[in-house]
C-alpha positions as CSV (number, residue, x, y, z in Angstrom):
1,X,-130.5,-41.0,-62.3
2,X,-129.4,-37.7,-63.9
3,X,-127.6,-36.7,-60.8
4,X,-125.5,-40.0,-61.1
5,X,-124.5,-39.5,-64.5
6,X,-123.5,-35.9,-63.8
7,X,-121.7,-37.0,-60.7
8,X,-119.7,-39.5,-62.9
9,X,-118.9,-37.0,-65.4
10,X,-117.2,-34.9,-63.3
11,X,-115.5,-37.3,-61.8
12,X,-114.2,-38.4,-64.9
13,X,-113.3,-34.9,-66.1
14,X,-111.1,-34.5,-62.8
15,X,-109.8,-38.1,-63.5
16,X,-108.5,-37.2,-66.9
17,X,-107.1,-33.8,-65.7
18,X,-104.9,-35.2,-63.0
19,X,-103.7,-37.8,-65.3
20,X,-102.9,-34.8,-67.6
21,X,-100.4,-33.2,-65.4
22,X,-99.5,-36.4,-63.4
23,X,-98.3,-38.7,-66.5
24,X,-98.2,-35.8,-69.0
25,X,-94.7,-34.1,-67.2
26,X,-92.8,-37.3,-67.1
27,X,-90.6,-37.1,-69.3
28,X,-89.5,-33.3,-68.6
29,X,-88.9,-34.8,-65.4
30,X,-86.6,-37.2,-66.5
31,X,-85.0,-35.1,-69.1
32,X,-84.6,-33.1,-65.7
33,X,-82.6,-35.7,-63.7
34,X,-80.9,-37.3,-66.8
35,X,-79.5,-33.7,-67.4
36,X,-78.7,-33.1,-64.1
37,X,-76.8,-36.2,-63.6
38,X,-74.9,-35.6,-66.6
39,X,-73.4,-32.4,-65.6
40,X,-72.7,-32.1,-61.8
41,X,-71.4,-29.3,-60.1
42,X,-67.2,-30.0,-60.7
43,X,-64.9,-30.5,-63.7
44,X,-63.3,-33.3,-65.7
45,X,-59.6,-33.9,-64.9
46,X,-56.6,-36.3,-65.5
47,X,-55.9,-38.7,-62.4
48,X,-52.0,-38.0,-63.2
49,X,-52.2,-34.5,-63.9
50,X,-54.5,-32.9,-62.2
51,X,-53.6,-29.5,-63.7
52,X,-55.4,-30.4,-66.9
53,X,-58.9,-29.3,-66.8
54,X,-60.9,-30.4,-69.4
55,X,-64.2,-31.4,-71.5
56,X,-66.7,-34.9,-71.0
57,X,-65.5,-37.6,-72.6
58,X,-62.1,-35.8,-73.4
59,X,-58.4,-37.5,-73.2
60,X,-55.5,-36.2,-71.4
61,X,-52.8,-34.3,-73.6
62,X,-50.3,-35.4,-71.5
63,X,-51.0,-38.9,-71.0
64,X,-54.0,-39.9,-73.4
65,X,-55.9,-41.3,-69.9
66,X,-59.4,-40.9,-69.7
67,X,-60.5,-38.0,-68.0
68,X,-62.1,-38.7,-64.9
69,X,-65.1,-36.3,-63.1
70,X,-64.9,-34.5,-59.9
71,X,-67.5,-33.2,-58.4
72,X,-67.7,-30.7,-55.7
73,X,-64.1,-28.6,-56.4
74,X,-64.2,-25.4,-54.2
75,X,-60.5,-24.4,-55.8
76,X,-58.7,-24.9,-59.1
77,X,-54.6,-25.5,-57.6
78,X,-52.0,-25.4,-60.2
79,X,-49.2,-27.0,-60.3
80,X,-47.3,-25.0,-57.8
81,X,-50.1,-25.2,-55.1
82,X,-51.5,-28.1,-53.0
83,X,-53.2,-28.5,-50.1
84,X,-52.4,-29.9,-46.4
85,X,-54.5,-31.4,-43.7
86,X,-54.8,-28.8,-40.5
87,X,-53.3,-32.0,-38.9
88,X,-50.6,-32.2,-40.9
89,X,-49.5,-28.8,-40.5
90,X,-49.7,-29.1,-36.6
91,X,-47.8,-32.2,-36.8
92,X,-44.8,-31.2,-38.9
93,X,-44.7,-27.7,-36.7
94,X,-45.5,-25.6,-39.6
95,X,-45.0,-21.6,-38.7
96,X,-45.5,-18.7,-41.2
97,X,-45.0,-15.1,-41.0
98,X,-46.1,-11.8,-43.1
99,X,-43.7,-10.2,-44.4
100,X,-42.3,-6.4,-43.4
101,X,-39.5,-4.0,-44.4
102,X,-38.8,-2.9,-41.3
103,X,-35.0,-3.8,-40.0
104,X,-35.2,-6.6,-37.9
105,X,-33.9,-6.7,-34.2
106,X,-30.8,-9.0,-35.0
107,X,-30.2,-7.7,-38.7
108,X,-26.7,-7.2,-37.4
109,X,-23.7,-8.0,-39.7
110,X,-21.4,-10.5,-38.6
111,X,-18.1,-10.6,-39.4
112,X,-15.3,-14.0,-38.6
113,X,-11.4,-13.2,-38.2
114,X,-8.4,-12.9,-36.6
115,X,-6.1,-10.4,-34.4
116,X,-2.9,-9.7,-35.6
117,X,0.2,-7.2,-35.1
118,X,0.0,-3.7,-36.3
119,X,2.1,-3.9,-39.4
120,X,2.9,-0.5,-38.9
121,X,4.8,-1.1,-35.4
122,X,6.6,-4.4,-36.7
123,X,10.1,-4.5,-37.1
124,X,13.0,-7.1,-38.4
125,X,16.4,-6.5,-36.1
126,X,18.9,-7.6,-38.6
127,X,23.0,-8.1,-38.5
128,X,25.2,-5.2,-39.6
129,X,28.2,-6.8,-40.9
130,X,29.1,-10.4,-41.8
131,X,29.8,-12.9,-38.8
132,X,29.4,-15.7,-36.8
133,X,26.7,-15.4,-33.8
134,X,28.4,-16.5,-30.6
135,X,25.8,-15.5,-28.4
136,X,21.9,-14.4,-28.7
137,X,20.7,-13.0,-25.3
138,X,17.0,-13.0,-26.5
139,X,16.0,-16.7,-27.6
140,X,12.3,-16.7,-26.8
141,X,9.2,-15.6,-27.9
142,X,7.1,-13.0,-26.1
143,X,10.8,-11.2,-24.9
144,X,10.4,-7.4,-24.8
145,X,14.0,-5.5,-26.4
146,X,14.4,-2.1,-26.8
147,X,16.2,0.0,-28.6
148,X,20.2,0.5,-27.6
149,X,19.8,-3.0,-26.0
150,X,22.8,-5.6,-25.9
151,X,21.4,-8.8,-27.7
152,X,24.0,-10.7,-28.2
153,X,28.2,-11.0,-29.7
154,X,29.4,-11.9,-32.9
155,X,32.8,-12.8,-34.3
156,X,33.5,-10.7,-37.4
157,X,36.6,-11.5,-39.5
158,X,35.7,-7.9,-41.2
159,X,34.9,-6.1,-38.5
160,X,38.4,-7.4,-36.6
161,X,40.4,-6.2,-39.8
162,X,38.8,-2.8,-39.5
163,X,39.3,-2.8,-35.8
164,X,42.9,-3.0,-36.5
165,X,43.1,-0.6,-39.1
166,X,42.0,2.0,-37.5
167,X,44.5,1.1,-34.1
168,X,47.4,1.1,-37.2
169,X,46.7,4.6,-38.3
170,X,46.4,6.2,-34.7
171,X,50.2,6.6,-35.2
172,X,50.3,8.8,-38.1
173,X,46.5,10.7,-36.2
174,X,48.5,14.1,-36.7
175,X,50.7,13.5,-40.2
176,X,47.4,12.2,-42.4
177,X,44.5,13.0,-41.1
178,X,42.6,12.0,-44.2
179,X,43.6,8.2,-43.9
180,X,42.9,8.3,-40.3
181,X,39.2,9.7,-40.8
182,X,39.0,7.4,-43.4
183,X,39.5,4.0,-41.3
184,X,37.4,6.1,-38.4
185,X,34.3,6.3,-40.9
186,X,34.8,2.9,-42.0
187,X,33.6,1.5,-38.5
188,X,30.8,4.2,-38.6
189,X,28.9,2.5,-41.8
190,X,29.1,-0.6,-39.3
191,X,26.7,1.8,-37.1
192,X,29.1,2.2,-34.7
193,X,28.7,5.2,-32.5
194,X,31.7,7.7,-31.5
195,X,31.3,5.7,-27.6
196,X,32.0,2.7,-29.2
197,X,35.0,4.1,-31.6
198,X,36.3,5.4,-28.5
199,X,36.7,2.3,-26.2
200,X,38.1,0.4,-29.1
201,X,40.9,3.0,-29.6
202,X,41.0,3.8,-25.3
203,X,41.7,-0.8,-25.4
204,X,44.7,-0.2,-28.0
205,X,43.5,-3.7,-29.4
206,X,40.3,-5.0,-31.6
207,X,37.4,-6.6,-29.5
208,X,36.8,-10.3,-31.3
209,X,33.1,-10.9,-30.1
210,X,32.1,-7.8,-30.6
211,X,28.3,-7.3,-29.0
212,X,25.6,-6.9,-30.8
213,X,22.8,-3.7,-30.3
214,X,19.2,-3.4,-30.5
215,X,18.2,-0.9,-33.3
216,X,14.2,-1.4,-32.5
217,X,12.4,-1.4,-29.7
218,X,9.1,-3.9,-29.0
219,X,8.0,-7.6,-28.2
220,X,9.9,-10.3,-30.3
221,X,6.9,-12.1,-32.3
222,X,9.5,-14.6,-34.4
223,X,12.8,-15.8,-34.3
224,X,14.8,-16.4,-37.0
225,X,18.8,-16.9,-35.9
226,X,20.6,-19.3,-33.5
227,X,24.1,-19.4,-32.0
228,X,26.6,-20.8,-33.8
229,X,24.9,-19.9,-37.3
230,X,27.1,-17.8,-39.9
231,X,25.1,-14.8,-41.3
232,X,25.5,-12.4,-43.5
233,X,24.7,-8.7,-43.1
234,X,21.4,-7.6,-43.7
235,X,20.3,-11.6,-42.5
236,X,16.9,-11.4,-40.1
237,X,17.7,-12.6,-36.3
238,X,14.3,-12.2,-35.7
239,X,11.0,-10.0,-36.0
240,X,9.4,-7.7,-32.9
241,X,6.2,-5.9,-32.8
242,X,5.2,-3.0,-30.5
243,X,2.0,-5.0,-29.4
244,X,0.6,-1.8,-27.5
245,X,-1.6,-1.5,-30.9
246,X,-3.1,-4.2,-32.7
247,X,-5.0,-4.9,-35.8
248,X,-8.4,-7.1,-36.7
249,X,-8.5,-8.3,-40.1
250,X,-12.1,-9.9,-40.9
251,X,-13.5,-11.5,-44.1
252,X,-16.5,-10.1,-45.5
253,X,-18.3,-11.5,-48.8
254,X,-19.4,-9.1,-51.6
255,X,-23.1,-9.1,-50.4
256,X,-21.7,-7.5,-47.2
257,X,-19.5,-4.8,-48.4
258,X,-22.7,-2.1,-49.0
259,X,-22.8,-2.2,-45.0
260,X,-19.5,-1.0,-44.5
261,X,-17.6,2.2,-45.1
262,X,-14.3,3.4,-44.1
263,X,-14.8,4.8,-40.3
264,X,-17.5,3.1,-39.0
265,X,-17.7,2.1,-35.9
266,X,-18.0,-1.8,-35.0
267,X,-17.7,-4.2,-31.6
268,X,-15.8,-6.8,-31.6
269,X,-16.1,-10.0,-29.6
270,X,-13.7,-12.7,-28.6
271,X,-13.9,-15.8,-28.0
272,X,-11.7,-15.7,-25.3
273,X,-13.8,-13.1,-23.5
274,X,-17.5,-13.7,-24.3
275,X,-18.3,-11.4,-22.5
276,X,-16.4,-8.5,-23.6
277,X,-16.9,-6.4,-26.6
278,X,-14.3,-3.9,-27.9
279,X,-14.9,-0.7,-29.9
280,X,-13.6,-0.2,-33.2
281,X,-13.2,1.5,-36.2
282,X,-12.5,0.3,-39.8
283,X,-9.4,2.0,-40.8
284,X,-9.1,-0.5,-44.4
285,X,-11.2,-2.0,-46.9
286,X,-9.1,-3.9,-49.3
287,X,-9.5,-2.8,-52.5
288,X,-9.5,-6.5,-54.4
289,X,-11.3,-10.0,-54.0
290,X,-9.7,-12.8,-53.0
291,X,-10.3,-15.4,-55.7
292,X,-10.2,-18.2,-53.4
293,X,-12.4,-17.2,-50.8
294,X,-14.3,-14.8,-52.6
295,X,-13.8,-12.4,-49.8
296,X,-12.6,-9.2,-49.3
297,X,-10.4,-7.8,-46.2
298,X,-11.8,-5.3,-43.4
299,X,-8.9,-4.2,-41.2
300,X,-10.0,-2.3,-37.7
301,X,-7.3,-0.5,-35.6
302,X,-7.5,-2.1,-31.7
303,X,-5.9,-0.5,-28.8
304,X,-4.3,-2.9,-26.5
305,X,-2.9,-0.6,-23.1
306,X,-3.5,-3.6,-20.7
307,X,-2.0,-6.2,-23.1
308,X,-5.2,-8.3,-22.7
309,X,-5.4,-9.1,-26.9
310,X,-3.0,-11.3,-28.5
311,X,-2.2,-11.7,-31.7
312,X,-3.6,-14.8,-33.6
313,X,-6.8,-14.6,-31.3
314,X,-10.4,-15.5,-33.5
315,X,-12.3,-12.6,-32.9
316,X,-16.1,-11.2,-34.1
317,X,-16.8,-8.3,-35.7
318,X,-20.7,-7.0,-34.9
319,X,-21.3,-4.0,-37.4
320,X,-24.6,-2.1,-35.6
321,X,-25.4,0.3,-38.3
322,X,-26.9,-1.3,-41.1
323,X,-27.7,0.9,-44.2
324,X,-31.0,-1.3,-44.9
325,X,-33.0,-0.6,-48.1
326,X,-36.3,0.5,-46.8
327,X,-38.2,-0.3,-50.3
328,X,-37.1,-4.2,-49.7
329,X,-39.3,-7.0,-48.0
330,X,-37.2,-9.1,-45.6
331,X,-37.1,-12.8,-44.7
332,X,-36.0,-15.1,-42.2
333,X,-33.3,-17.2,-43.7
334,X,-34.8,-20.2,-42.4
335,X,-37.9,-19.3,-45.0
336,X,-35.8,-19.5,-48.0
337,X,-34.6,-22.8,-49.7
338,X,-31.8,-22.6,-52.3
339,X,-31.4,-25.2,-55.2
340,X,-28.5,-24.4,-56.9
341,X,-29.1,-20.8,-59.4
342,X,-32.5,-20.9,-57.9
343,X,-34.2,-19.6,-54.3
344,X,-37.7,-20.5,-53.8
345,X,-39.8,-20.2,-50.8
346,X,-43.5,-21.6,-49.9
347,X,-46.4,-18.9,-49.2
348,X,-49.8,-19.0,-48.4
349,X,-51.8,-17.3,-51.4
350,X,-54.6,-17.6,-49.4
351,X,-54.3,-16.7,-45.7
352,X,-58.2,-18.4,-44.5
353,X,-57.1,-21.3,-46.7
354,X,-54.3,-24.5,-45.9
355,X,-53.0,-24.0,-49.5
356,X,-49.5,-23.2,-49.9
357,X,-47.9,-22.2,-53.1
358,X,-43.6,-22.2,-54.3
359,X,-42.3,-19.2,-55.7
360,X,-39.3,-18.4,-57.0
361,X,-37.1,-15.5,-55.1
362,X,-34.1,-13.0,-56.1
363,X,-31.9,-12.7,-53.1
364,X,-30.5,-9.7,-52.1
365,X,-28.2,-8.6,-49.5
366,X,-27.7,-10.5,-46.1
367,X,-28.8,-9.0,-43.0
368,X,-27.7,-11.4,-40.6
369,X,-30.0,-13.7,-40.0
370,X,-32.0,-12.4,-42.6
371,X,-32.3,-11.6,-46.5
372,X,-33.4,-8.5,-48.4
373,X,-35.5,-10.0,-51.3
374,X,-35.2,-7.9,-54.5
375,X,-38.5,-9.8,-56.2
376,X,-40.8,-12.6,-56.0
377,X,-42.4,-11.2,-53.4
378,X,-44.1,-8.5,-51.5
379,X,-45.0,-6.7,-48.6
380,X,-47.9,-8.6,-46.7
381,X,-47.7,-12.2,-48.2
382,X,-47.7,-14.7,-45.6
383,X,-44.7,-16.7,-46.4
384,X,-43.7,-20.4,-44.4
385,X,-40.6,-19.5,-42.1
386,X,-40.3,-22.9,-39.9
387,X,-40.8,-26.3,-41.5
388,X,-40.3,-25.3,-45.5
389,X,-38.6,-28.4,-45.9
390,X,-41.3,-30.5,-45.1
391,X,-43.8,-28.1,-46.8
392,X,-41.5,-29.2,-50.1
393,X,-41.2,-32.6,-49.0
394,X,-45.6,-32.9,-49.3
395,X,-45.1,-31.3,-52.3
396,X,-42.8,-33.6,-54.1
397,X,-44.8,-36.5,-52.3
398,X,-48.3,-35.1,-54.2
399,X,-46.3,-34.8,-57.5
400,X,-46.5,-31.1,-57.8
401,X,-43.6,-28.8,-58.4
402,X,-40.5,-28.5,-55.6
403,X,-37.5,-27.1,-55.1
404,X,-35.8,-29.8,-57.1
405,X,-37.8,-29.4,-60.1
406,X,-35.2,-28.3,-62.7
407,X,-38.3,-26.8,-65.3
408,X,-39.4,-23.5,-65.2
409,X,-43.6,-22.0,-65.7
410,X,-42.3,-21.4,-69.3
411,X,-40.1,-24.4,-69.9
412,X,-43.4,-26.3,-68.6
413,X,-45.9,-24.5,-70.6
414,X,-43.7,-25.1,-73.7
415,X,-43.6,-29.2,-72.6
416,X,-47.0,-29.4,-72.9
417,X,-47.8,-27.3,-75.8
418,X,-45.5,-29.9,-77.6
419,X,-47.3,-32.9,-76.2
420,X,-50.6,-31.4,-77.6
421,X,-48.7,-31.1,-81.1
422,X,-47.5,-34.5,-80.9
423,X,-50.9,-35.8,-79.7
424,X,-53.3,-33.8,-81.8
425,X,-53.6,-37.3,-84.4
426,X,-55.4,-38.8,-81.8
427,X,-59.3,-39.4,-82.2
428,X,-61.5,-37.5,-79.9
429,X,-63.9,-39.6,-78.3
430,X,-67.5,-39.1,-79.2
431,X,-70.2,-37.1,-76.9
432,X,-72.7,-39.2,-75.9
433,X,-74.9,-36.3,-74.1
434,X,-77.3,-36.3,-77.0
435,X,-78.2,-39.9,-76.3
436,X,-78.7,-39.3,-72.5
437,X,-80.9,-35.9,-73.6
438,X,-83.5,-38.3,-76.1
């Protein structure tokens, strides 16, 4: 009987122990799971801007929403960052690079303009006394003249009266010398030569067409008279050009002009010959800006022996040497997107992750294809050099910032401090984790 009652004793003693720590813990263990229910692993945001991070139970300062919880957050984005799918990217063709400062292969400076005469070698034949043009031997374009050449005859009311002035003093040659000279020089200011003087005295009567000489030699480019017109001396009859030289006159903007120096050597490519390059050299750099074009003037010196150029050809000019800044990254220009003042482009601020991020850029000089970039970024980021468009486009779609966002970090950061100020009447909502920790 006295072994029972010790059995049940201890029985009981071991009852009451387990109960101890069985029923005794249960509410640590619910404060436990209250506790950790109440604060999961994440952060309380605003469903319509999800750059505001803040407390339980808080209100937006933007919007006055609630702020909603989300739970399991592996990376805080701002405003300029967001996310896409791996599918999306392979969809929309999305292709970055990292950038260098080396030169690239095609960083050559292109050039647009036009062959024209050496101005040097063009020439105006003119008329040399007052008259009517009876006949103009040269009447096309193209026509090669040279100097000493008859062109054509003109009827000179002045130039007969001299004619017979001098034929009236022949007969008083020996008594007055002095008036004879003096009708003799008369026809020389005409540019008459002594052969010509001399047929006119050897034909005892004044010529009325009198022909007309070619005081320049070269290729007529433009004419300017016609037979039958009255002119008056010193008039055009047309222009001529010694087209065994020519001239390439190319635009270049002000980015351009750092590349390009009196004497260097460039090719130049035609469009009538594609395949064809000629070498150059700049000979002129125009000293002032057009204000039109905003361009300035590059004049090469062409040789043209085989007559194969012509002026008023479109021509290329391909400058090799490119005096690249070696302290500057370089982009694509297909990576950069320009709205308005502003030149953003989309990098990757985290090369393992599909994040991508706008910033803002400071263009430099144009290489071609290509764009020094004097700040915004730097050797080594991974920047988006194919498909930045529809990188912006999935930005503006998540409502973060684009290209076309006209605010700045600082004109943003001031918007919302003033929202705060203009919201800070507003009652903050109590915090109820005391009554979930009783």
């Amino acid at each position: 009987m006295l072994k029972k009652l010790i059995t049940y004793f201890v029985f009981a003693i071991i009852g009451l122990l387990l109960g101890y720590f069985i029923f005794g813990t249960t509410s640590e263990v619910s404060d436990l799971e209250i506790n950790e229910s109440v604060n999961p692993i994440g952060k309380w945001s605003c469903s319509m801007h999800p750059q505001i991070d803040g407390e339980e139970n808080g209100v937006c300062p933007l919007c006055n929403m609630d702020l909603v919880f989300t739970s399991d957050v592996k990376e805080k984005l701002s405003s300029y960052q967001f996310r896409m799918s791996d599918d999306a990217i392979t969809l929309a063709n999305i292709q970055t690079i990292r950038v260098g400062i080396e030169p690239p292969n095609n960083s050559i400076l292109k050039l647009s303009g036009v062959i024209t005469t050496n101005k040097e070698n063009d020439a105006v034949q003119t008329t040399l006394f007052d008259g009517r043009i009876d006949k103009l031997y040269q009447n096309s374009i193209g026509e090669k003249i040279r100097k000493g050449q008859e062109i054509g005859l003109i009827y000179s009311p002045e130039l007969y009266a001299a004619q017979d002035k001098l034929l009236t003093s022949i007969s008083y040659r020996d008594t007055h010398k002095k008036l004879f000279n003096s009708a003799r020089n008369t026809l020389g200011l005409w540019k008459l030569n002594d052969k010509q003087i001399e047929e006119i005295l050897e034909a005892g009567k004044p010529i009325v067409n009198f022909p007309l000489f070619a005081d320049v030699t070269g290729t007529i480019t433009e004419i300017l008279a016609s037979e039958g017109g009255y002119y008056s001396q010193g008039d055009p009859l047309f222009k001529t050009s010694d087209l065994r030289t020519l001239w390439g006159e190319f635009d270049a903007y002000e980015s351009q002009l750092s590349f390009l120096k009196i004497g260097q050597e460039i090719d130049i490519q035609l469009t009538s010959f594609p395949n064809e390059k000629i070498n150059a050299k700049i000979t002129y750099i125009e000293p002032l800006v057009n204000k039109e074009k905003r361009t300035v003037l590059v004049r090469v010196f062409i040789k043209n022996q085989k007559g194969i150029l012509k002026p008023g050809m479109f021509a290329k000019a391909l400058v090799n040497q490119v005096n690249l800044n070696k302290e500057l990254p370089i982009l694509p220009k297909s990576a950069v997107l320009w709205t308005g003042k502003r030149s953003v482009v989309y990098k990757k601020p985290f090369s393992d992750k599909s994040i991508f991020e706008m910033v803002e850029v400071e263009l430099g000089r144009r290489l071609g294809d290509f764009y020094e970039i004097q700040s915004g970024i730097r050797e080594g980021d991974v920047i988006v050099n194919e498909g930045a468009f529809t990188i912006d486009a999935a930005a503006q779609l998540k409502g973060k910032k684009s290209m076309m966002s006209n605010k700045t970090i600082d004109s943003e950061i001031h918007h919302h401090e003033n929202m705060k100020m203009e919201l800070k009447d507003v009652p903050e909502k109590k915090d109820l984790s005391a009554h979930y920790n009783r």
